[in-house]
C-alpha positions in Angstrom: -1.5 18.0 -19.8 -2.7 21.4 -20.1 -6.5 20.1 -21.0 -6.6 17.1 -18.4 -5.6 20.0 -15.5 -8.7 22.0 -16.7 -11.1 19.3 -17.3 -9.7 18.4 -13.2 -10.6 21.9 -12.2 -14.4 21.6 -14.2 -15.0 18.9 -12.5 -14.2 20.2 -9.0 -16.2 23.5 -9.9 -19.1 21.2 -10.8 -18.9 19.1 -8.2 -18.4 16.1 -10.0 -16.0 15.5 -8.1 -14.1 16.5 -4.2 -10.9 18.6 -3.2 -9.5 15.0 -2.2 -10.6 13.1 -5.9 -8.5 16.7 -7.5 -5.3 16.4 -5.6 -5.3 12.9 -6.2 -5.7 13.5 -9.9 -3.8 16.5 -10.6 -0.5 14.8 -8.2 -1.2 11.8 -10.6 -0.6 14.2 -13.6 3.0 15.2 -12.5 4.0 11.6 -11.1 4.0 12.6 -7.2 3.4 9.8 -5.0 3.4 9.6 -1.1 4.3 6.7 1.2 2.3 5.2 3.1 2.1 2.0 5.5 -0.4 -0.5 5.5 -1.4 -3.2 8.4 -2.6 -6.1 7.4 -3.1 -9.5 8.4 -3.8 -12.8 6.2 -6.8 -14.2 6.2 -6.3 -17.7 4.8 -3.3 -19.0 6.9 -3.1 -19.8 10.6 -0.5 -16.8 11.4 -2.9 -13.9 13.1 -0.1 -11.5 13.6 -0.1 -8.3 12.2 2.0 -7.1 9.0 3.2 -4.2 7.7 4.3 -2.9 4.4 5.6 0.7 3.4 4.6 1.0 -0.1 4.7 3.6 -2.2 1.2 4.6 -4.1 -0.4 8.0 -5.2 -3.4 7.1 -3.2 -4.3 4.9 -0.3 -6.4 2.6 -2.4 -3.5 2.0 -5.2 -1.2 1.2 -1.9 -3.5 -1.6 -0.8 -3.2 -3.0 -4.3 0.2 -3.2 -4.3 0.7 -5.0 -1.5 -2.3 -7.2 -2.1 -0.3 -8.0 -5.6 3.2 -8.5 -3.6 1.5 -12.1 -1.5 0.1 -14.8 -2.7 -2.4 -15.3 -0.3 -5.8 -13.1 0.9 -5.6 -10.1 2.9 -7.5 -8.6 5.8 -6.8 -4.5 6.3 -6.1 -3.2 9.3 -5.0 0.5 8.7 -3.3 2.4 6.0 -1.9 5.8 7.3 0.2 8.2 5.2 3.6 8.3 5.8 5.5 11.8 5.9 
């Protein structure tokens, strides 16, 4: 763990990567994960309403593929906001 924490803080001193891209990294290291709820609607069925799915997910991206991965049918974002 020790080496993946100071090849995370290399990378953020040479820019290869952001502030945001570290935390996400290094919170991934010790297993910390946030909420976070995501609107969505489907995009292959006649309902238009709105749905929303609490999920919890180390990023925003890795929430969208979990609830992607809970339907069985396409899904349209609407907004994914952090839960605290």
């Amino acid at each position: 763990m020790k080496t993946e924490i100071i090849k995370i803080a290399d990378d953020l001193r040479n820019g290869a990567i952001d502030t945001e891209t570290a935390q996400t990294l290094l919170l991934g290291l010790f297993s910390v994960s946030k909420r976070f709820l995501v609107t969505y609607r489907y995009t292959n069925r006649t309902d238009a309403a709105l749905h929303e799915d609490e999920v919890e997910a180390r990023n925003c991206v890795e929430a969208c593929n979990k609830v992607c991965a809970n339907h069985n049918y396409e899904v349209e974002w609407h907004t994914i906001k952090e839960v605290s």
